[in-house]
C-alpha positions as a Markdown table, in Angstrom:
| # | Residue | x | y | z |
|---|---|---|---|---|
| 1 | Unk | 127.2 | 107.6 | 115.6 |
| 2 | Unk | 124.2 | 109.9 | 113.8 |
| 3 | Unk | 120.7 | 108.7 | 114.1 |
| 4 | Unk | 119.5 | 107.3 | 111.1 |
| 5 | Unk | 116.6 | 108.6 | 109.2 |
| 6 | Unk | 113.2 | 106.7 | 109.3 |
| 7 | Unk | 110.9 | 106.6 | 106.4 |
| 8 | Unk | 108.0 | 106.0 | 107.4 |
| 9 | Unk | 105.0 | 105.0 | 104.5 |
| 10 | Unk | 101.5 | 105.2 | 104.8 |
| 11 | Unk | 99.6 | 103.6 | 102.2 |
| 12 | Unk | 95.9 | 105.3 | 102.6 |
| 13 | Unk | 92.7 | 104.9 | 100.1 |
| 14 | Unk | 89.4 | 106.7 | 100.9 |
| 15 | Unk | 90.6 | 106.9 | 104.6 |
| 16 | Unk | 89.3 | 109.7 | 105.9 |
| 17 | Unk | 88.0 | 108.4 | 109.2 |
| 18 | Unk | 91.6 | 106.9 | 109.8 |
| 19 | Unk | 93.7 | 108.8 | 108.3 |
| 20 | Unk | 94.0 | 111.1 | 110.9 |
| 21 | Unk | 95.3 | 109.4 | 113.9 |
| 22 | Unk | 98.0 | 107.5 | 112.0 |
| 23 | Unk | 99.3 | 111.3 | 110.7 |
| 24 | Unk | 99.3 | 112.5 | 114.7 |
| 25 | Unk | 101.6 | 109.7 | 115.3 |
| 26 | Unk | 103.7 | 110.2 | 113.6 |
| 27 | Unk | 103.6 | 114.2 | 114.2 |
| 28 | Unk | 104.1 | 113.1 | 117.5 |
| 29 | Unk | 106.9 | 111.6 | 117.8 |
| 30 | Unk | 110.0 | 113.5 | 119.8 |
| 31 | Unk | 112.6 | 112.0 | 117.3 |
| 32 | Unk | 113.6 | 114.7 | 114.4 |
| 33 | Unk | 115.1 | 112.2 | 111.9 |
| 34 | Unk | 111.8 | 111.0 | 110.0 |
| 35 | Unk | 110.7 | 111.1 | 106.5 |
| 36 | Unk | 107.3 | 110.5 | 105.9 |
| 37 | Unk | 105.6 | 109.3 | 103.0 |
| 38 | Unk | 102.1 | 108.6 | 101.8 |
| 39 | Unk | 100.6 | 107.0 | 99.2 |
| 40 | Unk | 96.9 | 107.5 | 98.4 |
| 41 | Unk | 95.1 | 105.4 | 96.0 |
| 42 | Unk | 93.3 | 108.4 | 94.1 |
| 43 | Unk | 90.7 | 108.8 | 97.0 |
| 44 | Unk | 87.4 | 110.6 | 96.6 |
| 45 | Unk | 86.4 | 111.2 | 100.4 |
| 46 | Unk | 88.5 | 114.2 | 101.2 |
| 47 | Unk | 91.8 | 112.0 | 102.4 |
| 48 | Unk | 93.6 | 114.2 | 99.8 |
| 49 | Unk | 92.7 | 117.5 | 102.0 |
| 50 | Unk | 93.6 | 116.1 | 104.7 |
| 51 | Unk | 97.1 | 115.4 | 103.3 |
| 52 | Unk | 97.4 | 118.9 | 102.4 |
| 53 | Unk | 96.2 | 120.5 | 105.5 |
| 54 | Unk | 99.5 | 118.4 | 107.2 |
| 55 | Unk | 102.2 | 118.9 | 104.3 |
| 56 | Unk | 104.6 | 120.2 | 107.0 |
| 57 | Unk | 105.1 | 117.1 | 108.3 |
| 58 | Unk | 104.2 | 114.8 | 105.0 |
| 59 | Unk | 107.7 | 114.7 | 103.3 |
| 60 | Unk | 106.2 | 113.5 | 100.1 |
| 61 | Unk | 102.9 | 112.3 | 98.9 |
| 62 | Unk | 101.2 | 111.2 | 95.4 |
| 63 | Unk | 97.4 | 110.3 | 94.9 |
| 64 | Unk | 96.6 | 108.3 | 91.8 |
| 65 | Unk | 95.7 | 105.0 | 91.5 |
| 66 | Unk | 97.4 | 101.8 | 91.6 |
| 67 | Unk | 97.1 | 98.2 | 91.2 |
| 68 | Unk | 96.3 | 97.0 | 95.1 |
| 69 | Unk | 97.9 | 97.3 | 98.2 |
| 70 | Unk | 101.3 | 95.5 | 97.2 |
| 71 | Unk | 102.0 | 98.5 | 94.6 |
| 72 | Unk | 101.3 | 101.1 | 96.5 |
| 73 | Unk | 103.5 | 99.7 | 99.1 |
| 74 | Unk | 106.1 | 99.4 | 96.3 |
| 75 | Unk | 105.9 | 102.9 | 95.4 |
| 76 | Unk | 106.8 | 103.8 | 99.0 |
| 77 | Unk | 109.4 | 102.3 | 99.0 |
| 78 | Unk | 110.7 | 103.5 | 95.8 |
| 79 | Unk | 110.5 | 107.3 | 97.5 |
| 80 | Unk | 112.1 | 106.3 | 101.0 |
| 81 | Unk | 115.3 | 107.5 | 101.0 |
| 82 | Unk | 116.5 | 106.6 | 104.6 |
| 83 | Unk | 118.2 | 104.3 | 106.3 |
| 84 | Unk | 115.1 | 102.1 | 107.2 |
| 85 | Unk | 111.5 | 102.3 | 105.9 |
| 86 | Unk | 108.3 | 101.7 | 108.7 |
| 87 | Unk | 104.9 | 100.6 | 107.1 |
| 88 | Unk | 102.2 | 102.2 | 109.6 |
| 89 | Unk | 99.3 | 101.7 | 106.7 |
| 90 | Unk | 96.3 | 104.3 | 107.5 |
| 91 | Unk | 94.5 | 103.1 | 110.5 |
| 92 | Unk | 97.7 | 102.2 | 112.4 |
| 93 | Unk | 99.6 | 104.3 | 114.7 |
| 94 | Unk | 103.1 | 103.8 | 116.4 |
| 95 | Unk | 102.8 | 103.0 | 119.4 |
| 96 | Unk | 103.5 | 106.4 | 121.6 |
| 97 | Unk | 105.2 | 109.4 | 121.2 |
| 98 | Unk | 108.7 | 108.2 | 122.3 |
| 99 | Unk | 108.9 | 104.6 | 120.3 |
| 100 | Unk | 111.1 | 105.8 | 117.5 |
| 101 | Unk | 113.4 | 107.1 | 120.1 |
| 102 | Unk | 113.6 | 104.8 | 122.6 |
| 103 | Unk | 114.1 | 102.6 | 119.6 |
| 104 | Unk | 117.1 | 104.0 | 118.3 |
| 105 | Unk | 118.8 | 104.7 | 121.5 |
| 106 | Unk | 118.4 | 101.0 | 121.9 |
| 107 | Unk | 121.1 | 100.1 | 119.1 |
| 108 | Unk | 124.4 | 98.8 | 120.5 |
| 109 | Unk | 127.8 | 100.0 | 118.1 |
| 110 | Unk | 126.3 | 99.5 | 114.6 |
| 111 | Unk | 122.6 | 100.1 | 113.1 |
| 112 | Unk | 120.9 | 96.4 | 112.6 |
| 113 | Unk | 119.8 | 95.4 | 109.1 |
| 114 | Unk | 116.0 | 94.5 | 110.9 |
| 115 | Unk | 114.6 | 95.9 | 113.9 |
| 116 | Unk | 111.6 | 94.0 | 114.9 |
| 117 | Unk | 109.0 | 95.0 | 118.2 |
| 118 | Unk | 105.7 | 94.0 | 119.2 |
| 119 | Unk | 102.3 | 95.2 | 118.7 |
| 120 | Unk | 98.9 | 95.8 | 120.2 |
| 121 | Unk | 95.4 | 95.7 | 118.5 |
| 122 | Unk | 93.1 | 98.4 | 118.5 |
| 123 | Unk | 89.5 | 99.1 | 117.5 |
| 124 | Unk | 88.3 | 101.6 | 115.1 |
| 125 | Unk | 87.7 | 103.8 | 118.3 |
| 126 | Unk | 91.3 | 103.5 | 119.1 |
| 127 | Unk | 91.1 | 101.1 | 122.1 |
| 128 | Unk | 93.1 | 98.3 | 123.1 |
| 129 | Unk | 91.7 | 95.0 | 122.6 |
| 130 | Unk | 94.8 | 93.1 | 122.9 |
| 131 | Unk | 97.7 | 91.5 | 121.6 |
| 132 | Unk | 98.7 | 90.0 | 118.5 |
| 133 | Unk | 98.0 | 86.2 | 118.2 |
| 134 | Unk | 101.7 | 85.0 | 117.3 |
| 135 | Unk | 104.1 | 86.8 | 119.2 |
| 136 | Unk | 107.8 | 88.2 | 118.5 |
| 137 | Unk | 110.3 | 85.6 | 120.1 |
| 138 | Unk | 113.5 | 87.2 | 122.2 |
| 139 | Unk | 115.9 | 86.3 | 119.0 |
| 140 | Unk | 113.9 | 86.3 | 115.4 |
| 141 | Unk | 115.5 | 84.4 | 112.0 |
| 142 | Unk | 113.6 | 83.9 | 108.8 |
| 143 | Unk | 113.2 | 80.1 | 109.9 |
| 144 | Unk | 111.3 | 81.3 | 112.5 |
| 145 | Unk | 108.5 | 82.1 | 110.1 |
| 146 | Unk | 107.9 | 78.3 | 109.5 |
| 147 | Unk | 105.7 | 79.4 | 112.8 |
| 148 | Unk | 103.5 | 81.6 | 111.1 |
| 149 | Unk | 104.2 | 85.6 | 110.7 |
| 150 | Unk | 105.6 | 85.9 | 114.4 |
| 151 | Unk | 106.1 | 89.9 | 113.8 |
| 152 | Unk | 103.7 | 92.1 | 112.9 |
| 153 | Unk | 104.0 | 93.7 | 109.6 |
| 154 | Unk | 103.4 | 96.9 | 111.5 |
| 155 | Unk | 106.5 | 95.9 | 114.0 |
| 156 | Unk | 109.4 | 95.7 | 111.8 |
| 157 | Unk | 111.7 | 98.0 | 110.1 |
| 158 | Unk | 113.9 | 97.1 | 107.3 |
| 159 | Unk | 117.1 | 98.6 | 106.5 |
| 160 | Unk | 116.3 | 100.4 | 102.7 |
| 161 | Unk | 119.6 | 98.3 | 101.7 |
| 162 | Unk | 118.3 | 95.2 | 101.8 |
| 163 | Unk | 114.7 | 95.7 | 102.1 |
| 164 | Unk | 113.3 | 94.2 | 98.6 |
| 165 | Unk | 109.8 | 95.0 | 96.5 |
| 166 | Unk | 106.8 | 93.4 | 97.3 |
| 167 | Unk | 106.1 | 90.5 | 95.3 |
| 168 | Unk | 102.6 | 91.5 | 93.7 |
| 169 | Unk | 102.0 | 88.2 | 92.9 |
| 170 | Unk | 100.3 | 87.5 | 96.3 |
| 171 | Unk | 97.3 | 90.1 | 96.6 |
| 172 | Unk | 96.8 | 89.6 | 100.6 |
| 173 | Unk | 100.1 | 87.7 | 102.0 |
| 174 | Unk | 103.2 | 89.7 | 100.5 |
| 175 | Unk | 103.8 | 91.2 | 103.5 |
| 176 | Unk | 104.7 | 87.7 | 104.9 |
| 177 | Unk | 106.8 | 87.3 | 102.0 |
| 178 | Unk | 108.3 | 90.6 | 102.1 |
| 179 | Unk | 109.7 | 90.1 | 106.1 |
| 180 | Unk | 111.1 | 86.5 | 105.4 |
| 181 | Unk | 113.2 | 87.9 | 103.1 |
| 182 | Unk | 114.4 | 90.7 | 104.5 |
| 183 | Unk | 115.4 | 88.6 | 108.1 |
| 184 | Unk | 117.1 | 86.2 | 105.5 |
| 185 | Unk | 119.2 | 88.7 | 104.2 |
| 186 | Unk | 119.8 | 90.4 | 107.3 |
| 187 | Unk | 123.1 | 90.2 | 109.1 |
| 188 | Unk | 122.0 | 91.5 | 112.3 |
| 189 | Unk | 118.5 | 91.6 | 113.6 |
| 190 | Unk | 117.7 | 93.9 | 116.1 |
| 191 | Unk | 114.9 | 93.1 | 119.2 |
| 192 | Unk | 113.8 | 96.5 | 120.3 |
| 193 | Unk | 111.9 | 95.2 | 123.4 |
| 194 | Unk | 109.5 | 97.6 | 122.5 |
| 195 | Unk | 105.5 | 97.8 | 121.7 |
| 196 | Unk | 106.4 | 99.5 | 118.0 |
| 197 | Unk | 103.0 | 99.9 | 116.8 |
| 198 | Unk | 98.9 | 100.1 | 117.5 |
| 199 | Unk | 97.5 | 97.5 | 114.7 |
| 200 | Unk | 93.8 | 98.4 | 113.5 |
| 201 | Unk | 92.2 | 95.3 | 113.6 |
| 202 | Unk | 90.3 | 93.7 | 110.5 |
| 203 | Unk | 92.8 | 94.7 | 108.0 |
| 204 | Unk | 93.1 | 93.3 | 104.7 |
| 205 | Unk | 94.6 | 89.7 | 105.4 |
| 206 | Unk | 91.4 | 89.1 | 107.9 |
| 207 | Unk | 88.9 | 90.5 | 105.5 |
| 208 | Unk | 90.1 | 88.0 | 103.1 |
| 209 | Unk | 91.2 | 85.3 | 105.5 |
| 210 | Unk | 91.4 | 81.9 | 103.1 |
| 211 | Unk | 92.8 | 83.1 | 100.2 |
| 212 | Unk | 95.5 | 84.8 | 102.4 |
| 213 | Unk | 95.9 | 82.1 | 104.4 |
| 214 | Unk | 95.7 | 80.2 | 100.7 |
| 215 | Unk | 99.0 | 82.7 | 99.7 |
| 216 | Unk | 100.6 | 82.4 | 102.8 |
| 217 | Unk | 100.8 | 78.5 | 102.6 |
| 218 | Unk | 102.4 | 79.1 | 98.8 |
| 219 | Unk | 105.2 | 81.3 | 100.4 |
| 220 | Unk | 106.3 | 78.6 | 103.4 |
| 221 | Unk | 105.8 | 75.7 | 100.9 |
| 222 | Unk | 108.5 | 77.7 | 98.0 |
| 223 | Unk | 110.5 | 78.9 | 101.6 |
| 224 | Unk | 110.6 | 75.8 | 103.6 |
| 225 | Unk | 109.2 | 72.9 | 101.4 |
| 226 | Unk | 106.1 | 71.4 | 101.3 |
| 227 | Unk | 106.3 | 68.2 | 103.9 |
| 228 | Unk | 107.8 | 70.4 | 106.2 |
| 229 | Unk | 104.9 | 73.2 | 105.5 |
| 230 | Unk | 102.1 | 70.5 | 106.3 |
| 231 | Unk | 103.8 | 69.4 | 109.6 |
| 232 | Unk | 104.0 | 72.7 | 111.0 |
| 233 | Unk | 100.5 | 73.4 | 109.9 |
| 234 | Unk | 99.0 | 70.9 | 112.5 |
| 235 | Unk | 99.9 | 72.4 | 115.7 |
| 236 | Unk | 99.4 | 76.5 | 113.7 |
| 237 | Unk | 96.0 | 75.4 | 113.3 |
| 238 | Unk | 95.2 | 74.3 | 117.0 |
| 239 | Unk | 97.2 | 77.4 | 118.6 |
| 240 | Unk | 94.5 | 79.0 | 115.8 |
| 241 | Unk | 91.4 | 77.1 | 117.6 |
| 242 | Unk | 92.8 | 77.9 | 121.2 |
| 243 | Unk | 93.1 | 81.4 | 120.5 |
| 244 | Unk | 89.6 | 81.8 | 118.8 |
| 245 | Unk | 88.1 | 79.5 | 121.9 |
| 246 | Unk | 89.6 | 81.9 | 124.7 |
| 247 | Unk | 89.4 | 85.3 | 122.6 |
| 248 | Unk | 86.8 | 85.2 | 120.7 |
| 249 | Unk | 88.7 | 87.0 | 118.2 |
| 250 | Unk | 91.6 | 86.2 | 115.4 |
């Protein structure tokens, strides 16, 4: 069986101080079957040079400007013409240089329609402050996300067959939106086992934590209905507190 072709996107506006490190993962990596895309959002702070001074391993790239995250993300996915398309937004980095390997020598007799992983967060100076509030469970369904968004955004990969555009509708939660759908499509989810990707903590979502949280109540209520949406809200909101109370962090 061939090794599919990863297309990774990087969505990027004025990121000059993070652009960087996400580029040099993915430059890193020992697997040779990736397509890399970015996105900039008509930046001003020298992001563009930067994107030229590494078009030998940028596949494609456009700078203009767009109508938030959601349609930039859109666009990307538009362009990706492999088998699955990665989101590692500017800031993030996959995880190390052998993930996308070890990930793909992982697949049993057929590729999976999701491949899912876990993720660690890091600081603007790159360190490790730990994981992830929710974690990925051993076996992952869209029900699942009645839970809450149990995978990283960063974490998953969605086959470019199924994978659908970003409802831009939702301004901070789409990704949640995005990932339910594609694991209710999906015939066969994958578990990698792996650590897929470095999150850089205080992304969009967390800047604009109630009307996220606002959006992200809107998808389970459409998804799942709304009694059942307000009975799993109780104990999400005290695995919230207990988190907060022994992290100090969300």
């Amino acid at each position: 069986m061939r090794e599919p072709v990863i297309s990774i996107v990087t969505i990027v506006y004025n990121g000059i101080e993070t652009l960087d490190k996400t580029i040099n993962s993915v430059k890193n990596q020992s697997y040779n079957h990736i397509e890399y895309i970015i996105i900039d959002g008509a930046s001003s702070d020298g992001t563009i040079a930067l994107i030229e001074a590494n078009e030998s391993v940028v596949s494609k790239w456009v700078s203009e400007v767009d109508d938030g995250l959601y349609d930039a993300m859109n666009k990307g996915l538009a362009m990706a013409t492999g088998e699955y398309v990665w989101f590692i937004n500017s800031g993030d980095e996959i995880y190390d240089s052998t993930t996308v390997s070890k990930m793909v020598a992982g697949f049993q007799d057929e590729w999976p329609d999701v491949i899912y992983g876990d993720t660690v967060m890091i600081d603007a100076d790159g360190n490790e402050i730990g994981e992830r509030r929710l974690q990925p469970p051993q076996a992952l369904s869209w029900k699942d996300f009645r839970n809450g968004m149990l995978v990283s955004h960063q974490s998953i990969l969605v086959s470019t067959k199924i994978a659908k555009r970003y409802n831009t509708r939702y301004r901070f939660s789409a990704d949640f939106e995005w990932c339910l759908q594609a694991l209710k499509e999906a015939r066969l989810v994958h578990n990698s086992e792996l650590i897929l990707s470095r999150f850089l903590d205080g992304g969009l979502t967390k800047q604009n934590i109630v009307p996220g949280l606002r959006e992200r109540f809107d998808i389970m209520r459409r998804y799942f209905g709304l009694f059942s949406t307000i009975l799993k809200h109780i104990p999400i909101g005290l695995r919230f507190v207990w988190f907060v109370a022994r992290n100090k962090r969300f």
